[in-house]
C-alpha positions in Angstrom: 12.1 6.1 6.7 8.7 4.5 8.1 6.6 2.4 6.1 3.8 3.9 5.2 0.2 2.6 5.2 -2.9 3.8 3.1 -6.3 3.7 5.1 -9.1 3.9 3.1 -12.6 4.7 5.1 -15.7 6.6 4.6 -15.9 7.5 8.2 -13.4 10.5 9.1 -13.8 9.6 12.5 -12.2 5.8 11.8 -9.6 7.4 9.5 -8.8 9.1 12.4 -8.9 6.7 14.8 -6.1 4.4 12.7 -4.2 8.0 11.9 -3.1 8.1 15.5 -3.0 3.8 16.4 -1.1 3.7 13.7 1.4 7.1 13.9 1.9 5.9 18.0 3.3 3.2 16.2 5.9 4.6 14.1 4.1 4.2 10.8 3.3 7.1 7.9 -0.2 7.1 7.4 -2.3 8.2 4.5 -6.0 8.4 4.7 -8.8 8.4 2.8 -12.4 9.5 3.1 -13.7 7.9 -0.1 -12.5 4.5 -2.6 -9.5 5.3 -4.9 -11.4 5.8 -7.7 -8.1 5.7 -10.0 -5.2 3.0 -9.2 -3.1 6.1 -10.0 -3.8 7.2 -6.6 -2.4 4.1 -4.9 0.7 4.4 -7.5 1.2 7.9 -6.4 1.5 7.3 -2.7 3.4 3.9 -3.1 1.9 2.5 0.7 3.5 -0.1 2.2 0.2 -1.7 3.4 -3.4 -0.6 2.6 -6.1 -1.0 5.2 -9.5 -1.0 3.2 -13.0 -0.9 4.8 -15.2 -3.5 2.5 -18.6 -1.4 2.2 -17.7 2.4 1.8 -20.9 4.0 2.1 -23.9 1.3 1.3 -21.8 -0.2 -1.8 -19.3 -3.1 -1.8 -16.9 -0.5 -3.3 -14.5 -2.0 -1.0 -14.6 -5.2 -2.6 -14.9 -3.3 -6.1 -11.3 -1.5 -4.8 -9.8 -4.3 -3.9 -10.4 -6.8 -7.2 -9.1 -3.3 -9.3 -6.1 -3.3 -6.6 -5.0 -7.5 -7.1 -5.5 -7.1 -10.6 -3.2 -4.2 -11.2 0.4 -5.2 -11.9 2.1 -2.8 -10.1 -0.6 -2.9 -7.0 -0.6 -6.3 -6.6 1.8 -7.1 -4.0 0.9 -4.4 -1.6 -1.0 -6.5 1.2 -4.0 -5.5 2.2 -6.3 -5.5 5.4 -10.0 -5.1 5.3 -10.9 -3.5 8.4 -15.0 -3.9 8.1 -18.4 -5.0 10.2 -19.5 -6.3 6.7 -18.9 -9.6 8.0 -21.0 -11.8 6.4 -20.3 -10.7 2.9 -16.6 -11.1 3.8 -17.7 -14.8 4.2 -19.2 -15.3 1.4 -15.7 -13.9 -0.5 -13.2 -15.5 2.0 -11.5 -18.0 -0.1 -10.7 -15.7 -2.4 -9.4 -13.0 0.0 -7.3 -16.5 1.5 -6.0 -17.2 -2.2 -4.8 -13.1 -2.4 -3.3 -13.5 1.1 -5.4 -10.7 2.4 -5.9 -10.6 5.9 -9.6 -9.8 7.9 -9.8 -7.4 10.7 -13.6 -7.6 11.9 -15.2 -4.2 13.2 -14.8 -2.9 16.1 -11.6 -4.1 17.0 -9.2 -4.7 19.5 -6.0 -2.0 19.0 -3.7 -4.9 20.1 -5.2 -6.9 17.0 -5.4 -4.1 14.9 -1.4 -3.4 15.0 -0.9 -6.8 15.1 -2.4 -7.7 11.9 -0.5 -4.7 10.4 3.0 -6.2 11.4 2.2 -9.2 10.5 0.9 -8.3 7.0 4.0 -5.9 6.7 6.6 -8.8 8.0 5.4 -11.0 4.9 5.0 -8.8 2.3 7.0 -9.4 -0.8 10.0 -7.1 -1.4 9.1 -5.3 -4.0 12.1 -2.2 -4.0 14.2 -2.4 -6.9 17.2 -1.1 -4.8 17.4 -4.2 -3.0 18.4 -7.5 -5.1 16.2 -10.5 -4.4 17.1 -13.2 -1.5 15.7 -16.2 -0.9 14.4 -17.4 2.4 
C-alpha cells in the first residue's frame, strides 16, 4: 500500500502540481484547497506525511494548522513539510519548526528537492502502526 501524503494549499493549481510530482512518485495523495479546520480531518485520512503551505490565503493559518497539528496527540508524529514563499515569517518561527523536526521547502521549488524532502521526512518518521512492535535503531 503507498504511503499517503496530505497537501494542504489554497492554490488548486499547486495542489495540483504536488498531485501529479507526487503520484509519478508512487505516493497516495490527498489535497486540500483550504486549512483543516477540524484535526478530525487529518485523523480521518491518517497521511503519512502532510505538506502544508504556511499562509493560506493572507492569514498565517498555516502556522495556526500546524501548532493545532503538534499539539494533538494522535497528530503529532506525522512529519510535516511547509512548502511556502512566506519566507521571512518562516524565519522568524524556525527554531521552533527545528525543535518539531519540521522540514522547510521554500517556494518555488526544485521537483528534485521537493521529493527529496518528502523521502527524507518519510525515511525518519516515527513508526507509529500498532501492527508493528517497536525496534530500536
Amino acid at each position: 500500500m503507498p504511503q499517503c501524503i496530505m497537501v494542504i494549499n489554497d492554490t488548486q493549481e499547486i495542489l495540483e502540481l504536488f498531485r501529479a510530482i507526487l503520484t509519478d512518485e508512487g505516493y497516495s495523495v490527498e489535497v486540500f484547497s483550504y486549512g483543516i479546520r477540524d484535526i478530525a480531518e487529518v485523523k480521518r485520512v491518517n497521511p503519512d506525511l502532510i505538506i502544508l503551505d504556511y499562509l493560506i490565503g493572507a492569514e498565517q493559518y498555516g502556522w495556526q494548522t500546524l501548532q493545532k497539528l503538534k499539539m494533538t496527540r494522535e497528530t503529532a508524529d506525522i512529519p510535516i513539510l511547509v512548502c511556502t514563499a512566506a519566507l521571512q515569517q518562516v524565519r522568524e518561527i524556525e527554531g521552533w519548526l527545528t525543535a518539531k523536526g519540521i522540514t522547510v521547502v521554500p517556494k518555488p521549488f526544485d521537483i528534485d528537492d521537493l521529493v527529496d524532502a518528502v523521502r527524507k521526512a518519510l525515511e525518519h518518521a516515527p513508526d507509529t502502526s500498532a501492527t508493528q512492535p517497536a525496534t530500536k535503531r
